[in-house]
N, C-alpha and C positions, 0 to 999 in steps of 0.2 A: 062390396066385392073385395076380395083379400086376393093380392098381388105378391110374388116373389119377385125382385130383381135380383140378378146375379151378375154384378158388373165390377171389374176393380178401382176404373176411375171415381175415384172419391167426389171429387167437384159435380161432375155430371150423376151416380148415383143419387146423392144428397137434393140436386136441385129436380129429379125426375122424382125423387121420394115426396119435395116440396109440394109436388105441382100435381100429383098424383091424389095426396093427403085432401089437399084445397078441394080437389073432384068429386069426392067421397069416398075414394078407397082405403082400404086399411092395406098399407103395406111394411114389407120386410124387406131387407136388403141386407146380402153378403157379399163379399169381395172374392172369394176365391170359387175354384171348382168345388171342390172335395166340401166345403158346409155348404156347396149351391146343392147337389147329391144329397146331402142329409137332410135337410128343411126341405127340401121337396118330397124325401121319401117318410118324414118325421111328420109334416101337419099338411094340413087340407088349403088352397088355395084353389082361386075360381080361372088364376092367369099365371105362365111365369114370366118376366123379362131375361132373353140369356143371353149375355157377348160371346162372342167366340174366344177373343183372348185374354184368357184367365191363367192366372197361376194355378200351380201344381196340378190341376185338370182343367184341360181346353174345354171349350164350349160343345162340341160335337162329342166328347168323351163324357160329358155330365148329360148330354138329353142321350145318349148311348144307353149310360147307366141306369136312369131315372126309367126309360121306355122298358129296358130290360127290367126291372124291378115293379112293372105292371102299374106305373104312373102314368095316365095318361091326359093331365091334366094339360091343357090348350098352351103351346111355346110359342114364344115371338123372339126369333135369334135377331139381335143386334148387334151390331158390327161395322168397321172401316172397312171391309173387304167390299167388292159390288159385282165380283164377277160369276156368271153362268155356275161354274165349276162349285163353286161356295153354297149356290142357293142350290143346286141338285143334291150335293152333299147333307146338309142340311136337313129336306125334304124326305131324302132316303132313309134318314133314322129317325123319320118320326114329326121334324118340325112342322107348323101350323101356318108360319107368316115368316116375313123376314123383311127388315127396316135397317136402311144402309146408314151410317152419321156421315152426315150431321144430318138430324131430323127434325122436322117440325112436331113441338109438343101436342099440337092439336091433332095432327095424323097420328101419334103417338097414340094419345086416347081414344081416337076414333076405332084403330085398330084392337086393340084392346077390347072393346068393349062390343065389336062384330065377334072375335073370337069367344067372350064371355056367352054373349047369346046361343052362339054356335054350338057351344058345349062341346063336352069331352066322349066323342063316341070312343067305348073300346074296339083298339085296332089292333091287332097283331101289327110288325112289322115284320113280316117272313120274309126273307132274302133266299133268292136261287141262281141257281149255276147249272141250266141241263135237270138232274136227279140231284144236284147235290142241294140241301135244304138247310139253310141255318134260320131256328126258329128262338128270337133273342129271349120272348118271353117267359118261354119254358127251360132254356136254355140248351138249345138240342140241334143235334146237327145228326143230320143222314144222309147217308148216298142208297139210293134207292132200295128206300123204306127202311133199309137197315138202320141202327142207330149207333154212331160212332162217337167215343167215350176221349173228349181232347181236356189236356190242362189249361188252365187260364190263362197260360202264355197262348199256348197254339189256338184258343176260339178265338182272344183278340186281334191274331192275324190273320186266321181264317177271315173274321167279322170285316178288317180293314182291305183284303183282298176281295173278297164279296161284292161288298158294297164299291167295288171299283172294276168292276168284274169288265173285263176288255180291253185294261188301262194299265197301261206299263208302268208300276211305282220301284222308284227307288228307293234304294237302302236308307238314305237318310231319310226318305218320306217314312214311312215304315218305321224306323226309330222313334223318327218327333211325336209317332201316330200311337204303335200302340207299345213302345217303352215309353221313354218321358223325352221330350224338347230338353232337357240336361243331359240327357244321357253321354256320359264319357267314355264309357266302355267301348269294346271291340264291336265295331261294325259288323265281323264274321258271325256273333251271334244270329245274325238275320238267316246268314244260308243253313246254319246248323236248326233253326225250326222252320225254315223251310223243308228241308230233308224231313226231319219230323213228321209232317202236315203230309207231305207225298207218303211216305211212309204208310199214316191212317188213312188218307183219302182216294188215293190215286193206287198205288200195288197193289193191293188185294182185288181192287174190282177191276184190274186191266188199263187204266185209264193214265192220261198224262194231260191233266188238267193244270196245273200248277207247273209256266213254262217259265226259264231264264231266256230272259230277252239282253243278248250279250251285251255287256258295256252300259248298258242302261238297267235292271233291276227284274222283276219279275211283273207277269203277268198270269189272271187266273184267268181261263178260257170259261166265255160268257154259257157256252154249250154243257160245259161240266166236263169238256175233252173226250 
């Protein structure tokens, strides 16, 4: 059984590779997002291991990537996080399992190796709002049935408002989420594609799905507005 992890802690990768190896898996292991996205979408494995906190692409942004790019190979997101919020998250783009640290390496394989069994059914992960439809795999977004034509900036925050659809996020959430956790730039960016996103999604068909929730950031109305 051929395993990807995608962790950046050196110590802990290296002794889960150890102990993995010892079980009879063949595995691989990268440290960052951005080659956990490419060895996933590069070669065939039966599992992945993914953290959520990774340099240059979070964990949620690499099985984002990997489900959009019609990988649907079984995930087990690991992580220091434990809370509700993290495992729905998670869930909603696609995850399989989810194993808080510190973990026990025997749950570790056990786990593993239920989702091995389980195999990889192909799932879409369609996300909706009312009529509005973001389809990651084809990559396509409609508001009722129509098909509306967005840049890579505005699907990533459409995809991050979506997939939160009810939920008041702020401007730094938003940044960290679908710019980068470095990002230095003007925080005003966020309202200027927001305007944008209303612009395609909401003007033309009447709607006012995409609201400002003053002092605190925006929310996308779960109904489609």
């Amino acid at each position: 059984m051929r395993v990807l992890i995608v962790e950046d802690e050196l110590p802990l990768a290296e002794t889960v590779r150890h102990g993995l190896t010892a079980d009879g898996f063949v595995v691989e292991v990268v440290h960052n997002g951005e080659d956990g996205v490419w060895a996933a979408t590069e070669h065939t494995f039966d599992v992945i291991v993914l953290d959520i906190m990774l340099p240059k692409l979070n964990g949620y942004k690499v099985l984002e990537q990997i489900r959009e790019r019609g990988v649907w190979t079984p995930v087990l997101m690991l992580t220091a996080k434990d809370g509700d919020y993290d495992q729905t998250d998670a869930f909603d783009l696609g995850a399989d399992d989810y194993l808080t640290k510190p973990f026990s390496f025997m749950i570790l394989v056990a786990r593993l190796r239920a989702l091995v069994r389980r195999g990889a059914p192909e799932r879409p992960v369609v996300m909706r709002a009312g009529d509005l439809v973001l389809d990651p795999v084809r990559q396509r977004v409609e508001r009722g049935g129509r098909e509306i034509t967005l840049t890579r900036r505005e699907y990533g925050l459409l995809g991050y408002l979506i997939r939160h659809r009810g939920q008041t996020v702020s401007k730094i959430e938003i940044l960290e989420n679908v710019w980068d956790p470095a990002f230095d730039g003007d925080a005003n960016v966020v309202e200027v594609y927001i305007r944008y996103l209303r612009l395609k999604l909401d003007v033309p068909f009447g709607r006012h799905a995409i609201e400002t929730v003053r002092g605190l950031g925006y929310r996308l109305d779960p109904t489609g507005g």
